[in-house]
C-alpha positions as CSV (number, residue, x, y, z in Angstrom):
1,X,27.8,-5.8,-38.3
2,X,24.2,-6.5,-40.0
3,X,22.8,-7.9,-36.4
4,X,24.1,-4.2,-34.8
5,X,22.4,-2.2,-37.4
6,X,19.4,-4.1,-37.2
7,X,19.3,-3.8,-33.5
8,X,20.0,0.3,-34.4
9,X,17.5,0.4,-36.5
10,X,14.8,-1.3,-34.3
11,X,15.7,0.6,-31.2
12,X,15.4,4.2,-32.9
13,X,11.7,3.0,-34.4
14,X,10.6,1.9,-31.2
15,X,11.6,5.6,-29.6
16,X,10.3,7.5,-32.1
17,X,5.9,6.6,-31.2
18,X,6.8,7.5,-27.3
19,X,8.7,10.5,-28.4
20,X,5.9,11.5,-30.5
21,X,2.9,11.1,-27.6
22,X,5.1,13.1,-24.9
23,X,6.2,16.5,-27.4
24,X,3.9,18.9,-26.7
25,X,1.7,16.9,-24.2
26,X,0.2,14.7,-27.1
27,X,-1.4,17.8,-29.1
28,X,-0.6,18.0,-31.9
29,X,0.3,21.2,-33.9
30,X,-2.9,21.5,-36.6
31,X,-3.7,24.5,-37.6
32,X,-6.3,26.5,-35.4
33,X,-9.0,25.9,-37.9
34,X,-9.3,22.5,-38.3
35,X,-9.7,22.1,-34.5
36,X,-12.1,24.6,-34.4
37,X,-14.4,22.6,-36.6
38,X,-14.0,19.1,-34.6
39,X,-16.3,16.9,-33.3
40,X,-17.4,17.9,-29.6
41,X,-15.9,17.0,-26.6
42,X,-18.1,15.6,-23.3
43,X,-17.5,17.6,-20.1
44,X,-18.4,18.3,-17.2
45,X,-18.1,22.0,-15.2
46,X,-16.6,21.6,-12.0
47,X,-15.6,25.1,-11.2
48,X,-16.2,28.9,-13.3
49,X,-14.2,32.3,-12.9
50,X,-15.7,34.6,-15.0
51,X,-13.4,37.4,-13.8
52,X,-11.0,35.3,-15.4
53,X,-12.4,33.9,-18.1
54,X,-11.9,30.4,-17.0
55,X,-14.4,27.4,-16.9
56,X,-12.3,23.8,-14.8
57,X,-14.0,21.2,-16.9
58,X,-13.6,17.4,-15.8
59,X,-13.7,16.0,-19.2
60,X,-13.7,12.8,-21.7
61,X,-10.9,12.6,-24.7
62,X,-10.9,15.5,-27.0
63,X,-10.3,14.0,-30.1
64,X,-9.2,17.3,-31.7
65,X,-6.1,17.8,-30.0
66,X,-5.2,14.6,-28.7
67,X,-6.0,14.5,-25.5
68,X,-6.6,11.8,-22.9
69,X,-9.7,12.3,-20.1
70,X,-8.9,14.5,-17.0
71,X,-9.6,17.9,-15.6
72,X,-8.3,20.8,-16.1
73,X,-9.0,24.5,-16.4
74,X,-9.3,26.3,-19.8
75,X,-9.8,29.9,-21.2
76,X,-12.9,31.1,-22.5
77,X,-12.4,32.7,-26.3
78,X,-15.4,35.1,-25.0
79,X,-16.1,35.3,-21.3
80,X,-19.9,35.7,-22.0
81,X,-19.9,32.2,-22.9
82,X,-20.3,30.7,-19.4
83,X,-23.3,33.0,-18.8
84,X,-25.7,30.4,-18.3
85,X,-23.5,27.9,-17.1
86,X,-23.0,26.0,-13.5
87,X,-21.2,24.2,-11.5
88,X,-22.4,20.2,-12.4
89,X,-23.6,20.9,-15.8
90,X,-22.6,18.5,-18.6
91,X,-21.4,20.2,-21.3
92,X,-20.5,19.7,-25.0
93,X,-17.5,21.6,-26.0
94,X,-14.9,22.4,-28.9
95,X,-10.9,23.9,-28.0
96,X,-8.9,25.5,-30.3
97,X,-5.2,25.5,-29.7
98,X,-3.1,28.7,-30.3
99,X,0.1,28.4,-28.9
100,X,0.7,27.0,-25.6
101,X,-3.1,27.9,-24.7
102,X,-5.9,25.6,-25.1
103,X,-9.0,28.4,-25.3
104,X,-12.8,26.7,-25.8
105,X,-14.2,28.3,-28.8
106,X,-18.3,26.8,-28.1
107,X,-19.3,25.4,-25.3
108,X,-23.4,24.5,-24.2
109,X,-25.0,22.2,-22.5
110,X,-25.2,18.9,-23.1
111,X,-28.8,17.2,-23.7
């Protein structure tokens, strides 16, 4: 009975780390502030939409809401923000999370 539990025990602990990166596609649920104030994400624009309020950014991890590298489109928090931006630039960004949205709170152009 003691090997079965142990094997129980084991398999349930393994689970519960893959369960954990796949909820919520890995971000995590912190509260809006604290991401706000993270450490700036590298990125690159690949495509704007200002009637949309959208900026497609290819970027690096993003620390802040556990992300992995890739590309993918996110909202503005104020449209204005892309003003002076392009399609090519490098950028350094911060996202803040509020519900199922990822919405870039500063964005500007990397050094």
């Amino acid at each position: 009975m003691k090997p079965l539990l142990i094997a129980f025990a084991f398999a349930v602990g393994a689970a519960a780390p893959a369960f954990a990166q796949h909820a919520g596609h890995g971000a995590p649920k912190a509260p809006a502030a604290a991401a706000a104030t993270s450490e700036p994400a590298d990125g690159e624009v690949r495509r704007i939409d200002k009637s949309r309020g959208t900026v497609l950014l290819r970027h690096g991890e993003i620390k802040s809401i556990n992300m992995g590298a890739m590309t993918m489109s996110f909202k503005l928090k104020d449209p204005a923000m892309a003003g002076d931006l392009k399609e090519g630039d490098k950028v350094k960004f911060t996202v803040e999370q509020k519900g199922d949205d990822l919405i870039i709170t500063s964005i500007r152009k990397a050094n």
